[in-house]
C-alpha positions in Angstrom: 0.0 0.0 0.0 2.7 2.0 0.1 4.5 3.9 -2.7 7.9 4.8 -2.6 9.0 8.9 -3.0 11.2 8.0 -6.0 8.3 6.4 -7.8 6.2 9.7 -6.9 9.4 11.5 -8.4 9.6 9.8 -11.7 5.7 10.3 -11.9 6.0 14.0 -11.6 8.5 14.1 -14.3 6.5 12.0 -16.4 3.4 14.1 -16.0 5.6 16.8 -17.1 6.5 15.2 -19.5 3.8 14.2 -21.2 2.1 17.2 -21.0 4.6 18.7 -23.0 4.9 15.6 -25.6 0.8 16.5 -25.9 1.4 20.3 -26.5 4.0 19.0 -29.0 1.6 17.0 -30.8 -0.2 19.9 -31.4 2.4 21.4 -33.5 4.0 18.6 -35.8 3.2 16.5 -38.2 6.7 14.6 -38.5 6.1 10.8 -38.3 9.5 10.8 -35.7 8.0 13.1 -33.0 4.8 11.6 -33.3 6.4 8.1 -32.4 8.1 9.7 -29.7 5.4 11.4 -28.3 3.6 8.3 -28.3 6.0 6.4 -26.4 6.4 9.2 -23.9 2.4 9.0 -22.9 2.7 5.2 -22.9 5.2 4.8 -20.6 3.0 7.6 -18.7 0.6 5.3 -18.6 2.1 2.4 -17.4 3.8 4.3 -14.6 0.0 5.1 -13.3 -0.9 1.5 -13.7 2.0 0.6 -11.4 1.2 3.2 -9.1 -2.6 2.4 -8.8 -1.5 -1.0 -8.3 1.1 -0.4 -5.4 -1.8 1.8 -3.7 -4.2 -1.0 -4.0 -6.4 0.5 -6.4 -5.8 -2.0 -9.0 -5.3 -5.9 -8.3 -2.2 -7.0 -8.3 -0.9 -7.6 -11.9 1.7 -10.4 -11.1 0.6 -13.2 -9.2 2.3 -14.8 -6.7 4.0 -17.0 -9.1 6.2 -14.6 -10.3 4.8 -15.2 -14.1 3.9 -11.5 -15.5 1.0 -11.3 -17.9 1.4 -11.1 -21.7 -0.2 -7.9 -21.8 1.6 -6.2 -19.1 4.8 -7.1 -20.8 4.1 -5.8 -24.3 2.9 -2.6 -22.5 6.3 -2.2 -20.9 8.3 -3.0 -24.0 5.9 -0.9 -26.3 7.4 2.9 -25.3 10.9 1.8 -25.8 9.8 0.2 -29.2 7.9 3.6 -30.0 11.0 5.4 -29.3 13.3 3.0 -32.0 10.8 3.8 -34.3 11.1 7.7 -34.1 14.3 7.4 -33.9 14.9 4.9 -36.9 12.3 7.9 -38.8 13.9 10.8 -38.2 17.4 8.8 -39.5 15.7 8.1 -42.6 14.0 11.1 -43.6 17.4 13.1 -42.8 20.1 10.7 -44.6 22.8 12.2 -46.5 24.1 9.8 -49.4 
């Protein structure tokens, strides 16, 4: 039930965050800041998923077994995949030959 300061840290930051990436979004259309924008309010989102389950608002997501869900998984891995992709687009839109 309790959640650590440093999580509560890294969730203000985050906020901030993606409240910027949002007022970003507002002003581009370039498929690499999109992607990286998208990845910054994902991994928003799974930070308040991990908080509201640490403060017993949400069950548990890994059982006692140790085993985490599919689901959970992808959701963690899916920012730093949106990331590569901005990344790998803004390399190829600005190659020099």
């Amino acid at each position: 039930m309790d959640v650590p300061f440093a999580l509560m840290m890294q969730a203000a930051g985050s906020f901030i965050a993606s409240f910027l990436a949002i007022w970003v979004w507002s002003r581009t259309r370039e498929e690499a800041w999109i992607f990286i924008i998208l990845g910054t309010l994902v991994s928003f989102g799974v930070l308040l998923i991990e908080i509201l389950s640490g403060l017993g608002i949400l069950p548990r997501t890994i059982p006692a077994a140790g085993r985490i869900p599919l689901w959970l998984a992808l959701l963690q891995v899916l920012p730093s995949l949106l990331f590569a992709f901005g990344f790998a687009f803004y390399l190829f839109r600005n190659r020099r030959y």
